[in-house]
C-alpha positions, -999 to 999 in steps of 0.1 A, spaced: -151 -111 84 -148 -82 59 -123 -62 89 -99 -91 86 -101 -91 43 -96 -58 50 -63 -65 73 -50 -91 53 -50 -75 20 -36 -39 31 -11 -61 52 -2 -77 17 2 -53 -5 21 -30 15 44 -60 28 50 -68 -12 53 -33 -20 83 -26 10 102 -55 -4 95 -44 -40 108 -12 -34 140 -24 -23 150 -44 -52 130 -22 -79 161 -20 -103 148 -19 -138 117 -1 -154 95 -30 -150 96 -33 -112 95 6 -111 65 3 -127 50 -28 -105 62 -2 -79 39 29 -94 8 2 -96 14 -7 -60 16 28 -50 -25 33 -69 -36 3 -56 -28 9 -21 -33 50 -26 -66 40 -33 -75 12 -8 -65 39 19 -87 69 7 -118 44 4 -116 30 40 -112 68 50 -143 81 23 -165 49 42 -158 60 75 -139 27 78 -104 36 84 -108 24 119 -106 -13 105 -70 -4 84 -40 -23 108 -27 6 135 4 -3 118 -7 9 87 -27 40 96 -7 64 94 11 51 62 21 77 34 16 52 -2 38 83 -12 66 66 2 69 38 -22 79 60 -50 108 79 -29 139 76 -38 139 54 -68 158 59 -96 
């Protein structure tokens, strides 16, 4: 149960985050963008501290949170 909480909120965030990014054109969706980024910066490095980064979606696992802040202006 907890592996597919796990799935489904990672698969969430970072889904709303992609889309985010691509229409983040004023300061307040930058910024929804930055609190994305911690949220799912954060989410990753605990599954990988608790030795559960096993359960994070393949698609996800090798996902850089970095990404969501490149190339916005």
């Amino acid at each position: 149960m907890m592996e597919n909480y796990l799935k489904d909120v990672i698969d969430q965030l970072i889904e709303d985050a992609l889309e985010l990014k691509k229409n983040a054109n004023d300061e307040f969706e930058k910024g929804k963008l930055f609190g994305y980024y911690e949220t799912i910066s954060k989410l990753l490095s605990q599954a990988e501290a608790f030795g559960i980064s096993d359960k994070v979606p393949l698609k996800w696992r090798n996902f850089l949170p970095e990404e969501l802040l490149s190339n916005i202006s």
